[in-house]
Structure formats: C-alpha cells, structure tokens
N, C-alpha and C positions, 0 to 999 in steps of 0.2 A: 524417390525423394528421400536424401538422408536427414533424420529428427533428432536435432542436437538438441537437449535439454541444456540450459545454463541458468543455473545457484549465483546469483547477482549477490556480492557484498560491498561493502563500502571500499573494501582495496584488493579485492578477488575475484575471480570467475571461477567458480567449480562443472567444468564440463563434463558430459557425458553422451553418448550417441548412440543410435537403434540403426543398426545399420546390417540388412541384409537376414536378420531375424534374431540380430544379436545385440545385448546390452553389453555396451565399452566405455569404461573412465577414460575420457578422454587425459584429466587432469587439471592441475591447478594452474590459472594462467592470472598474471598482474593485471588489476585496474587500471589498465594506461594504454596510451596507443600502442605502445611497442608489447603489449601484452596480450592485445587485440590483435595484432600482427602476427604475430606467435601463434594464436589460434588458430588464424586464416591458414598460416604455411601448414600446422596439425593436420587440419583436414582436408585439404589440398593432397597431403601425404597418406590418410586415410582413403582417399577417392581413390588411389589407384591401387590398393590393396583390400581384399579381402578379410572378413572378423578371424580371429586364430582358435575360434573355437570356446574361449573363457567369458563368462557373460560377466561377469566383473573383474577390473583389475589389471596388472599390469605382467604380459608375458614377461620371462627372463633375460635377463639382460638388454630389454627394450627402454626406456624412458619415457614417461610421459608424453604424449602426443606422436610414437610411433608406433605401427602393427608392422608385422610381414605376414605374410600368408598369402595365396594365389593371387593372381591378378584381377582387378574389378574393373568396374565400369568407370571411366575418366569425365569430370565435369558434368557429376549427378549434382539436379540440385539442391540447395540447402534449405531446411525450415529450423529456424533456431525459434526454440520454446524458451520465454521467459516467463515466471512467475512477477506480477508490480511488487518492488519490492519499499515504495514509499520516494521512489525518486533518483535511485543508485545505478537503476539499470536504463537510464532513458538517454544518456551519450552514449553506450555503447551501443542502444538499439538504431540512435541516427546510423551512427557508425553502419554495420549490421544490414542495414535495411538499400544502403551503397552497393553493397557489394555484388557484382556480378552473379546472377542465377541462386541470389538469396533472398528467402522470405522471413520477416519478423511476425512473430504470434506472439501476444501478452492475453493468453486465457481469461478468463475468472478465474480466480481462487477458487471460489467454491465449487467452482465444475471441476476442476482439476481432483478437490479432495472427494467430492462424490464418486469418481472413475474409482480412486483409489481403492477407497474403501469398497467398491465393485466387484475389484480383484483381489479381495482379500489382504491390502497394503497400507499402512501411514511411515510414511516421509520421517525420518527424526533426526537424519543429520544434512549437512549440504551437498556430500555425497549423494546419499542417498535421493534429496529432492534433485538432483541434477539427474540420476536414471531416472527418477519416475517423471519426469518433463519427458525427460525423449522418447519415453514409452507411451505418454499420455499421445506428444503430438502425433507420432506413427499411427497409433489407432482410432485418433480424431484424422486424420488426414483424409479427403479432402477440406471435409468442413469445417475446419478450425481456419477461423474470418484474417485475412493477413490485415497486421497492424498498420495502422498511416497516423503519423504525428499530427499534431494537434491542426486542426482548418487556419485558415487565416484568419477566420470571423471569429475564431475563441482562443487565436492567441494570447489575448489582451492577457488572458487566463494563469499564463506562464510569469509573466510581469508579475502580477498580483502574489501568484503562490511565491515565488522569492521574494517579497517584500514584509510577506505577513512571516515567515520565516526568519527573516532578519529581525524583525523586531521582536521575536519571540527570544531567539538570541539575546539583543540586547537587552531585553526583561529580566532575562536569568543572572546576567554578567550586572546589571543594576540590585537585584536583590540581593546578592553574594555581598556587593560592597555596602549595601545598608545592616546587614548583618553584621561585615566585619565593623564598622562606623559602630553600630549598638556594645558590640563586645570592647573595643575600645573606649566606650564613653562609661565603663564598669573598672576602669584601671586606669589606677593614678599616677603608676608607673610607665605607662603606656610612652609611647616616646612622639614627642610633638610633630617629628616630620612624617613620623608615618602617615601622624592624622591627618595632616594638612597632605599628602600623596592622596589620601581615601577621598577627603573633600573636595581634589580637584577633575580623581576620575569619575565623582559622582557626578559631579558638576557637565561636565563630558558624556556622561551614558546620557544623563536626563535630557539634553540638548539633541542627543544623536536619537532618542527616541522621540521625542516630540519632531520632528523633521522627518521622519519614518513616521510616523502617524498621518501629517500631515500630503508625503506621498501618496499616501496610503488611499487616505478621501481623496483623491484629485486624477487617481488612478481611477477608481469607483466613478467620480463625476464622468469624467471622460467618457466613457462608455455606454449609452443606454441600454445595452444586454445586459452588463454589471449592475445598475444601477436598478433597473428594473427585478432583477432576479434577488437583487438582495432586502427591496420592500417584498418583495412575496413571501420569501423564505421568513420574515420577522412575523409574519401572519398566525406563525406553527408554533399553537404553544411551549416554552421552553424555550425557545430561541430568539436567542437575546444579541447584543452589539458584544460582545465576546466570544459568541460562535458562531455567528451568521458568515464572515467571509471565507475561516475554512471550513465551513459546512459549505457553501456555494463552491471557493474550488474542487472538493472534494466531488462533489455532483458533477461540474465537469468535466474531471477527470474520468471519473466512471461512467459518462455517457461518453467521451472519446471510445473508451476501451471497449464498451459491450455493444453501442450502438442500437440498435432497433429490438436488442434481445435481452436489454438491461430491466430489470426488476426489481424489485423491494428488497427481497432476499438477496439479490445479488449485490447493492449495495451494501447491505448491511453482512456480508462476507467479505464485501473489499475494505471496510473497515474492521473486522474482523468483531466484532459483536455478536458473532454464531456461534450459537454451542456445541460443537461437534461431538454426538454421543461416543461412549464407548461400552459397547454393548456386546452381548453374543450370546442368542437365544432368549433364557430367562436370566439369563446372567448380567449383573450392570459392573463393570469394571470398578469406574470410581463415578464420581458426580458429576454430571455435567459442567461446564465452563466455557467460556467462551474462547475464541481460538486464537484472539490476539494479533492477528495475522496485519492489521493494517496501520493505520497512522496511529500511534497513543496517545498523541496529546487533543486529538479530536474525540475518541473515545471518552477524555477523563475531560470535554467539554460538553458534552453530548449527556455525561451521566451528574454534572454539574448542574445542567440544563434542564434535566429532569428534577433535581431535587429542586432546583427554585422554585418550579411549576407546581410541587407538591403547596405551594403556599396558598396557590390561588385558588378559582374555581372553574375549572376546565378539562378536556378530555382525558390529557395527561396523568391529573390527581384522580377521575375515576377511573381509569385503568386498572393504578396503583394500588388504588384501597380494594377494586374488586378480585386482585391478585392476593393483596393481604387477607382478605377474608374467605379465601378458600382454603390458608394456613402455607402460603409461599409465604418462606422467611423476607423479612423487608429487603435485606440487601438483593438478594435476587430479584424482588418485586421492582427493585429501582432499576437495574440493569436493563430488565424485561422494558420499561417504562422507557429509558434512554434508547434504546432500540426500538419502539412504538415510534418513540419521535422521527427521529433516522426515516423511517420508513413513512411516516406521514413526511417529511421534509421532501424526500425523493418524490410522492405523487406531485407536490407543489410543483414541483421543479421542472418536471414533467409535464404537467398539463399547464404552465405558465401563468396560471388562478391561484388568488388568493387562498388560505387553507378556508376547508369548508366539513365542518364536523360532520355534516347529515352524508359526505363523499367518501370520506377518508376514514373515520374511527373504526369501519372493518376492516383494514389493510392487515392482511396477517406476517409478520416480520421475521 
C-alpha cells in the first residue's frame, strides 16, 4: 500500500508519499480537477518506479511528480491521508475516494499529532505536514478506518453547514457596510451618491439575511434528527441560539469522521481547543496554548458561550471560579470553561439526552 500524505489548502495540495521505506515530495499540485489529475498521472508514474534514495526532495533534474530509479511494483494500491482541514479538502476527497484501488483516510487530529510527537516530530510547514500524513498513514496501516462521505440520513447536515456559512458571510459583508454608513454619517463632505449606494446595499444584505435565516429554520424544521438534536444541545449550559447549529454541525461532522472511536477529547482536538504541550523532561518550552487546528469561528462561539454562562448559576460558572481559585489566570479559566462545554455538548449529542449535571460535570476535556 502506498501512504500519500496531502496538505489540503484552499488553492493547493502539497503532496508527499511513504513509499517502499522512503519519505518523497511528491509536490505542489492546483486545487482543481486538472490538478487532481496531475497528481493521479504523478503517482501513476511513481507506481512504476522505485524511491531514488533521498527521503526528501527533488532528485536533479527531475520535476515534481517524477522519480527514476529501478523498476517497482505496477498498480499498488493507494491510501491518501488527509488531515480535516474545515471543508477545503472534502471535493477532492469525493474526487479521491473514485478512484481505482484508492482509499480516503481523514484521521483525527489529535491522533495524528500524538504519533508525532511519539516520534520525536511537530509538523510546521505544509511540506512538512504532507511527510508526516504519509508517514502517519504507512504506520497506522492497516488500522486507520477508510473514510465514507457523509450517510444519507445526515446529509441534511451538508445543507445546513452551507447555509449557516452563508449567512456568516453575509454578517460580515453587512457589518462592514454599517460601519462604512457610521463613518459617513461623521462627514459633511461625504458625497450623497455614495450614501445612497451604502443604503441600498444595506438594504440588500438585510433582505438576503433575513431570507437565509428564514432557510435556515425551515431546514431545521424539516428534519426531526435536526430539530431534536438542537433542543438537546440548548440543555448544555452556554449554549445558546448563536451556537447551537454549528455546535450541532460540528458534532456531525466529527462523528462522521471518528465513528464508534469518537470522544470528548477527540472533539475538542477537531476543534482545536487542545493545548498541545511543549515540553522535554523538566523542561517547559513555552506555555501552553491551544492548537487552533479547527473551525475559529466556533471556537470564538464556544468561548463566547462560556462567558455568558459565567453570569448565571450553573455547572459552567463552578468550573470556572473553581479554576480561578486555585490561581489559573481567568483568561485561561474561560478557555478551560469553553472546552468543558464542547465536551459536556458532545456527551449530549451522543447519548441523545438532555444535559444532566449529576452525568456529565466529570467529563474530562
């Protein structure tokens, strides 16, 4: 089996492959089909040659996606390792997942970064995460679970997360223009057709959101897996109607990907809310922090979520103050606190029960 590691970007693929006990840049290939294709012919052209000996890099006068050296085995098959990269890598994994004597893996994160750090390694460029995918999948192989795109029963799922994304969009493209409308309504000199442009495309975002909202609920209706999943998830202190539905996709998404081996900690590494030490011996590098690795705008709803929770009187605010009073600085105490939630959110989501304090306030995240 060759383990092609692929570095998912928004307009890249940074490949790499384990092939035969050798780490190879495969190279940079374009986000598009014909870039996709490219790769396919690469390794195609890899299958029937052997590694040249250089465990990174590009022999001379070779180019990206060519090796020479002995003759290999023809139409081995393929495991392409992808890291979730928040949504960039899922057309090419359809793609991918076609292809003749190919298998798709989408890890966890955080098993990936534990091998790592196993073998003495962290990842720091997209080079580099493209060897250490192909390295991970080679010595996870057989066991690394081959990915299958979303059931049919939680497609609905796919809907939703493009709709909550749209409107997130047009939030942003709406508050820009209330901005620029406030900085205009400060200048006398300002010029009247600008204003009257600002007031028509505000007039325009506020209609195209409210109409995207109103999708939005109707999507939710529609479905009683949605509809039910998102009265449970509001049970969990902190979570409120501005992070309930991608708090819910987000839970789908990550029981798509881990399945029957998904966990507290494992969501809260696919959002990336884990602080990955940097440590050696008695040695602490720097301070902990969290690793960033997943969606940020659920992150910075999730740590939203917890501060509003500090208001009331709930599991959430003892956590917090009992965090505070062992002399964890508050901002860390709140993170710690938006990652308690996460993790009380996931048992819900999982046992399909209401939150239950006397179940969940041990869950360790």
């Amino acid at each position: 089996m060759m383990s092609v590691g692929v570095d998912v970007a928004k307009a890249t693929l940074e490949v790499a492959v384990w092939h035969a006990g050798h780490a190879v840049r495969l190279g940079t290939f374009a986000q598009t089909a014909d870039g996709w294709a490219d790769l396919r012919n690469a390794l195609m052209a890899l299958q029937t040659t052997a590694p040249d000996g250089q465990p990174d890099g590009q022999p001379d006068g070779q180019p990206d996606g060519r090796r020479s050296g002995r003759p290999g085995a023809s139409g081995e098959p393929v495991a392409i390792v992808l890291e979730p990269t928040g949504g960039y890598e899922l057309a090419f994994a359809l793609w991918a997942r076609q292809q003749p004597g190919w298998q798709v893996h989408r890890p966890n994160p955080a098993r990936v970064r534990a091998w790592a750090r196993s073998q003495g390694g962290r990842a720091k460029t997209d080079r580099q995460d493209a060897l250490l995918l192909a390295r991970f999948g080679a010595s996870a192989q057989p066991a690394l679970p081959v990915w299958q795109p979303l059931a049919s029963e939680v497609s609905e799922v796919s809907e939703l997360e493009q709709l909550l994304r749209r409107r997130d969009e047009v939030k942003d493209g709406l508050e820009r223009e209330r901005r620029r409308q406030e900085h205009l309504g400060v200048r006398p000199e300002a010029s009247t057709t600008v204003r009257a442009s600002v007031e028509r495309l505000l007039k325009t975002l506020e209609d195209e959101l409210a109409d995207l909202e109103r999708a939005i609920a109707e999507q939710v209706q529609r479905h009683a897996t949605l509809r039910i999943s998102k009265q449970q998830l509001l049970t969990v202190p902190g979570v409120g109607l501005r992070v309930v539905l991608p708090l819910l996709v987000t839970c789908e998404r990550y029981h798509t990907l881990a399945g029957e081996h998904g966990t507290a900690k494992g969501v809260v590494a696919y959002v990336g809310l884990d602080p990955p030490p940097h440590e050696s011996g008695a040695s602490v590098w720097q301070r902990a922090r969290i690793s960033r690795q997943g969606d940020r705008s659920l992150r910075a709803r999730l740590y939203m979520g917890a501060l509003g929770a500090l208001r009331g009187d709930n599991p959430v605010r003892t956590f917090y103050q009992r965090l505070v009073a062992r002399g964890t600085p508050k901002r860390l105490a709140l993170v710690a606190a938006a990652r308690k939630l996460l993790a009380w959110a996931w048992a819900v989501f999982i046992s399909g029960e209401p939150f239950d304090a006397t179940k969940t306030v041990n869950l360790v995240a």
